[in-house]
N, C-alpha and C positions, 0 to 999 in steps of 0.2 A: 504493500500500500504506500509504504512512505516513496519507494521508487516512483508510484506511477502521480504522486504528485509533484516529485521533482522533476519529473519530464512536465507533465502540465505548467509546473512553472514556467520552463525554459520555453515553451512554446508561448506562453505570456507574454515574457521579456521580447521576445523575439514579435509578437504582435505589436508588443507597445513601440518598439522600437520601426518597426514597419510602419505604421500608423505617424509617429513620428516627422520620419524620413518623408510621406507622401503630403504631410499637410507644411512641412518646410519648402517641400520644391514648389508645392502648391501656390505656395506665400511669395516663392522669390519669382515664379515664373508671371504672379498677377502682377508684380508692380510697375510694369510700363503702364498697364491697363486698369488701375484702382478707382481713374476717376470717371471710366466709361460706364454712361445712364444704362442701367440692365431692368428688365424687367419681365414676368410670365405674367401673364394672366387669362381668364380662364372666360370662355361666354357660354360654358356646359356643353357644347359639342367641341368644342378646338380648343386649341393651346396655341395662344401665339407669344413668342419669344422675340426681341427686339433688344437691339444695344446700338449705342453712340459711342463710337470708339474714335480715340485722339488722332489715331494715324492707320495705315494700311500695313498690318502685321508679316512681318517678313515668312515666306513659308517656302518648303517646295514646291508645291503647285501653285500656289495663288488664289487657294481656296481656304471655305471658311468650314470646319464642319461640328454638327449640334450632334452630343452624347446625353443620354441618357444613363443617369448613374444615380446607384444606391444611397442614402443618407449618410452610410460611414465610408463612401469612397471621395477621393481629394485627389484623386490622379487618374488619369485614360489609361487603359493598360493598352499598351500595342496592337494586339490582334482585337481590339473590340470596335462594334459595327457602327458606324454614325446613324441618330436616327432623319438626318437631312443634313444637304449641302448646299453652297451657295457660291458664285463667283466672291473673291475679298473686296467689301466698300466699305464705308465708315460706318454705314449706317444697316446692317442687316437685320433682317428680319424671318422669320420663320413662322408658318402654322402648321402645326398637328393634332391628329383627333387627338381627343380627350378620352383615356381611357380610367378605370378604376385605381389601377396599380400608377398610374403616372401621379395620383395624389399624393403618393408618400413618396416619389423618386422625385429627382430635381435636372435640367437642363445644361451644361457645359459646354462654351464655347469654346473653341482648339484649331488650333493649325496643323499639319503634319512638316517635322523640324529636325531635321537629320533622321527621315524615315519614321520617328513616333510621335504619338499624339499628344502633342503639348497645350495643357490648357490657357488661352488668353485672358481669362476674365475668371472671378469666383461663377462656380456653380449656383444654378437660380428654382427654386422651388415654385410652386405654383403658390402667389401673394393673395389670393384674393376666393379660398377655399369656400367661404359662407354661400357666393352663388347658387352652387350646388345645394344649399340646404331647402329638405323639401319637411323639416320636422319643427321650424320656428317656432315661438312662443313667445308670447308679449312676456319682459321680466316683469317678479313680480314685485310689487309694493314693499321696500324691505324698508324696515326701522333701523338705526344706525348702529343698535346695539341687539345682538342676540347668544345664542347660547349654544355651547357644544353639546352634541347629545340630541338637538331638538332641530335646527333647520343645517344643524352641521353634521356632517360623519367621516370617519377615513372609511377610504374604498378601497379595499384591500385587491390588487389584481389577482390573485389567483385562487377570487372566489365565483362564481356568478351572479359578477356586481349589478346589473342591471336587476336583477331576481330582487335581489337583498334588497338594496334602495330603492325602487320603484316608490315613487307617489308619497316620501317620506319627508327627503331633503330636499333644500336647495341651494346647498356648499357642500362638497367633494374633495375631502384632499386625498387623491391617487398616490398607495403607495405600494412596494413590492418586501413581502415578507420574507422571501427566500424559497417560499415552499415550490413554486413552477420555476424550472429549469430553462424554460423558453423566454420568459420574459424577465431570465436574470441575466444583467452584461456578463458574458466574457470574464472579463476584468475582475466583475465581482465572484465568479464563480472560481476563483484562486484560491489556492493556498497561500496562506501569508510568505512570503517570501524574504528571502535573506534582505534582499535590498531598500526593503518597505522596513525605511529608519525609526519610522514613529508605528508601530502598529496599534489597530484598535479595534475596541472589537464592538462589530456591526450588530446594529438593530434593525436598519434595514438596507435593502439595496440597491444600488443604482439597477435602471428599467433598460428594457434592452433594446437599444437601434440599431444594433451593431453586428444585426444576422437577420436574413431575410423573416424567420421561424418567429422570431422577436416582434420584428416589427408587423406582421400579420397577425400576431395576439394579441397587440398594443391598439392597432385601428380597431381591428374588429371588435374586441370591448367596449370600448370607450366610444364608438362610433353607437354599438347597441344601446348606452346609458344617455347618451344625449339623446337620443330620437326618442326613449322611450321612458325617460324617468322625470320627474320636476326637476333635477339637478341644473342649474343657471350660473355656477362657479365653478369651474375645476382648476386646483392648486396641484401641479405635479411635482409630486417628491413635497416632504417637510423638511423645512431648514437645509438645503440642502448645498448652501455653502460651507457643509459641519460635514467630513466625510462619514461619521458617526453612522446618519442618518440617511447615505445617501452614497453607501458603501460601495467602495472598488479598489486592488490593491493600488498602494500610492505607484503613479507615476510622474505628474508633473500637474499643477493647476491648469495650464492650458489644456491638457490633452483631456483631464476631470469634465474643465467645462465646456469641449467639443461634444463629452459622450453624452453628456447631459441636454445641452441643447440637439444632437440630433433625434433626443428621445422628445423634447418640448415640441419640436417640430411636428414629429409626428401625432403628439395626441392633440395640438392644437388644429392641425387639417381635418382628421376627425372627430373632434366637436363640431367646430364650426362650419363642417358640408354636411352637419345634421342639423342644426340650431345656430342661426345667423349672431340671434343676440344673445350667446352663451358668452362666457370670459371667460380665460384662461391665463392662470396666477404660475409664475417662478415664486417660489419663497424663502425668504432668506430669513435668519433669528437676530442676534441684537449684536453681533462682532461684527463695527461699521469700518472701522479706521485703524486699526493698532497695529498694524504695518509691522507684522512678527518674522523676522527676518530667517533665512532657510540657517538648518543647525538650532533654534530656538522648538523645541520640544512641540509650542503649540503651532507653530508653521504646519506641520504634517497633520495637523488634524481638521485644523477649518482654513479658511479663506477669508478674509474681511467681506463682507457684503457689496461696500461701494466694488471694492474689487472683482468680484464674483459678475454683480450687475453691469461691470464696465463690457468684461469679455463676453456675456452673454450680449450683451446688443450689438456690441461689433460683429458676431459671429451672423446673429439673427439678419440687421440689416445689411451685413455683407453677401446674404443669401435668398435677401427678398424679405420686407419689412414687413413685421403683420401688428397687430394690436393687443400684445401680453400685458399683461398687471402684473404687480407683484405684491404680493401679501408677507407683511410681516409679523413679530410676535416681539410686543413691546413691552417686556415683563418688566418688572425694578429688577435693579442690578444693588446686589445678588437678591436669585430667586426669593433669597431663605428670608427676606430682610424689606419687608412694607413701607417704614415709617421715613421713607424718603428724603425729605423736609430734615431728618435729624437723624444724619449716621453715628451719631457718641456711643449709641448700643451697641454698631453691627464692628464685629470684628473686621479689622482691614478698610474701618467705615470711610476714612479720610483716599484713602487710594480707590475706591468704588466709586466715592463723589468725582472724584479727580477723574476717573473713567469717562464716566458721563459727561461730565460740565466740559472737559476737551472735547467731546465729539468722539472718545473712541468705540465707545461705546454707545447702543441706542435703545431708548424707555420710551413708553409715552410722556416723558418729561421735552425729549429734544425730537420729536418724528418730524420739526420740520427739515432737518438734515437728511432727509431720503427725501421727501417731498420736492424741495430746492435742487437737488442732486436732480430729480426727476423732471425738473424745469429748465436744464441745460437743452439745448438746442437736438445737439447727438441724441438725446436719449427720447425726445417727444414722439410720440406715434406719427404710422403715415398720416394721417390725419390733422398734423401738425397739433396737437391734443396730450395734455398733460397724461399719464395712463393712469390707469384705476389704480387705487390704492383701498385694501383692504388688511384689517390686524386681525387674522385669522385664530390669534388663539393667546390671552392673556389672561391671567393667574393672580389673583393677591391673594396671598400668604395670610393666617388669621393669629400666626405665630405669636405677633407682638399685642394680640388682641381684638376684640371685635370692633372696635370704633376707629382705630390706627388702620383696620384690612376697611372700613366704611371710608374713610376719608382716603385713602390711598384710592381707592375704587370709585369714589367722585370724580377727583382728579384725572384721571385715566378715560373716564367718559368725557370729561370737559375738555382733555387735549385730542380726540378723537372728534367733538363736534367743531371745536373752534380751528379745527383745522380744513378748510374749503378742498383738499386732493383724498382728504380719509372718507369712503363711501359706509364702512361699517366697522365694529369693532366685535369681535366675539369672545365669549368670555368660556373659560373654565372653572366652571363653580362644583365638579364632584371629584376633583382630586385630591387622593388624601396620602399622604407618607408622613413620619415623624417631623423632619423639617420643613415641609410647601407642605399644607393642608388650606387648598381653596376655600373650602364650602366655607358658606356664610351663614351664622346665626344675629341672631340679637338686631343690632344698629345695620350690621352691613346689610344683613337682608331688606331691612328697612329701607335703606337707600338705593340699594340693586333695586327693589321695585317700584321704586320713584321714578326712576331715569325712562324720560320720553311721557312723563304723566304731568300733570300741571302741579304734581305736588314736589318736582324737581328743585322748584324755585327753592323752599324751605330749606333741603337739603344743604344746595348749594351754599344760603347763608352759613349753615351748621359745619360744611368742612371747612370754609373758609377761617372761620372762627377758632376751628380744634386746629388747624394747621397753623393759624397765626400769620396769615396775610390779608390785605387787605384787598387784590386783584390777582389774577391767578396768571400772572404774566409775568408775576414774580418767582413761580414755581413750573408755569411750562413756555417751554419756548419754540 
């Protein structure tokens, strides 16, 4: 046994390092062409393909030709077929029918360059999947604040999710248990390896784009849940700038957050060619900024969030721009520790505050630091549109008491309304372990079911006054 997973490894290393190699040559052979306009888009019978290219690409022949290629490929291999050609001009154009499987493959332009097929331009997905959808549903009326357990659930893929949730929810966060072998990456399906510096050990696992078998179980699910269930949010993967959560052996962030986004691509095409006005959520947890340097223990285990979200939009709009959200989980730092407003209790209390109050960290004290990030230029939807923003799952702690977890939990409401990009906040009110015990009695319950009733007003005066401010501008930002 231990042999046949040390050969599994070595064929790992040996992918990852493939995989590598193909999206390096990929990257040095686009950059004449990074700034040529590309675009697919779909009118339900054709696929037309179109780019504005700076100059007339040197070739052996003089010709332009359109590949069709898998989600995890980034390179032509030689002997493969064009699926059209064209004489070279700046400005070419192609249409092909629109077939099923062309939803989750994506379009490359290529020359032939010392006899192989050299890509000109990143590869282009089809940008504009919803067309297709014949299962819409007007979204429904949601209140800014709700509850996990009741309009939220994880959708475990290797159950029959549509069965399960049908007619229940309307939040999905898509995740992979380990139990199906088909829709686990590759990657994640290793044995820890010598060279994986920081190992951890997984709760769940990265989804699979990365084998035809994969990504056939990934549409097909998730394409059945949207046409057939209330589901109107799907978050794929939890926190999954934490390899924790979102498991594969370490190889390098970029290569993490290619695997990833070729898995978001795909469940985002089938939501949205079932359910126009579904959304579909990346989500990252509350390590925004702390820039942990490689050789630093926690390097190998998460990713900063701004950083995670940089490379996933590069990758996304480098391949055809669609309209993702992201959801995050903007708990107090640390979990164990409510009383925000005064760290003197919490162990390490002064280095926590310092966390947050830098920015390296992110609460619902600072969310406008992902919002603002969300309002640079690069990051706006094709739509030119700030993207949704949703807190898919926040927790106050009743450790320090029921009126400290009441007023910490005002708070948390009031930076989620007064924030104009936060659509909703969802709260975890039945977790319970010795340190982080949600649930709420006494006052907190009190004020959890104020929020959104006219009896909020009250409250509001009540935490303002236990907190000891006079405007809450003082405590969120």
């Amino acid at each position: 046994m231990k042999k046949a997973k040390s050969i599994y490894g070595i064929v790992l290393v040996l992918l990852v390092l493939t995989a590598g190699i193909q999206a390096n040559a990929a990257k040095a052979l686009n950059q004449a062409f990074a700034a040529a306009a590309k675009s697919v888009l779909l009118d339900k019978a054709t696929i037309s393909y179109t780019a504005a290219l700076p100059e007339i690409p040197a070739s052996d022949d003089g010709v332009l030709y359109l590949f069709e290629m898998q989600p995890y490929e980034y390179a032509v291999a030689p002997a493969a077929v064009p699926v059209a050609s064209a004489p070279a001009s700046l400005t070419p154009a192609f249409t092909l029918p629109y077939t099923n499987a062309r939803l989750y493959t994506k379009l490359g332009l290529a020359v032939k360059s010392g006899g192989q097929n050299v890509l000109i331009a990143n590869p282009q997905y089809i940008a504009n999947p919803e067309v297709l959808a014949t299962h819409t549903k007007p979204r429904q009326n949601r209140p800014l604040k709700s509850e996990q357990g009741k309009e939220f659930c994880n959708l475990y893929m290797s159950e029959n999710t549509a069965g399960v949730i049908a007619g229940r929810y309307t939040t999905a966060q898509v995740m992979n248990n380990g139990t199906n072998q088909a829709i686990t990456n590759p990657y994640a399906r290793a044995a820890i390896l010598p060279t994986d510096t920081r190992p951890v050990t997984p709760r769940h696992y990265m989804l699979n784009a990365s084998e035809p078998a994969g990504i056939t179980a990934i549409a097909s699910e998730l394409s059945r849940v949207a046409a057939n269930s209330t589901v109107e949010n799907f978050i794929i993967g939890n926190e999954v700038n934490v390899r924790t959560w979102n498991y594969m052996i370490w190889t390098d962030w970029d290569s993490y957050i290619r695997e990833y986004a070729q898995t978001f691509r795909v469940a985002y095409n089938a939501v949205k060619s079932q359910n126009a006005n579904a959304r579909v959520f990346v989500c990252i947890d509350q390590n925004w900024d702390r820039n942990r340097p490689a050789g630093h223990a926690e390097y190998y285990e998460f990713i900063d969030g701004k950083d995670f979200l940089a490379g996933f939009n590069a990758l996304i709009a480098g391949e055809g721009n669609i309209d993702w959200g992201v959801a995050q989980h903007p708990y107090p730092v640390p979990l164990t520790y409510a009383k925000f407003w005064d760290m003197s209790g919490c162990p390490n209390g002064g280095y926590m505050a310092a966390q947050v109050s830098s920015g390296k960290m992110m609460t619902f004290q600072n969310l406008s630091l992902l919002t603002n990030y969300l309002q640079s230029p690069e990051m706006l939807s094709p739509s030119g549109a700030v993207r949704h923003v949703i807190l898919s799952e926040i927790g106050l702690t009743n450790a320090q008491g029921t009126e400290v977890q009441a007023a910490a939990l005002y708070a948390s409401y009031v930076a989620a309304k007064s924030n104009p990009y936060v659509d909703e906040i969802i709260y975890l009110l039945t977790f319970s372990e010795p340190q982080v015990d949600t649930r709420l009695t006494g006052q907190s319950q009190l004020v959890y079911s104020s929020l959104g009733t006219p009896a909020e007003a009250t409250y509001d005066a009540w935490a303002k006054a236990y907190i000891g401010i006079g405007d809450w501008a003082q405590v969120i930002k």
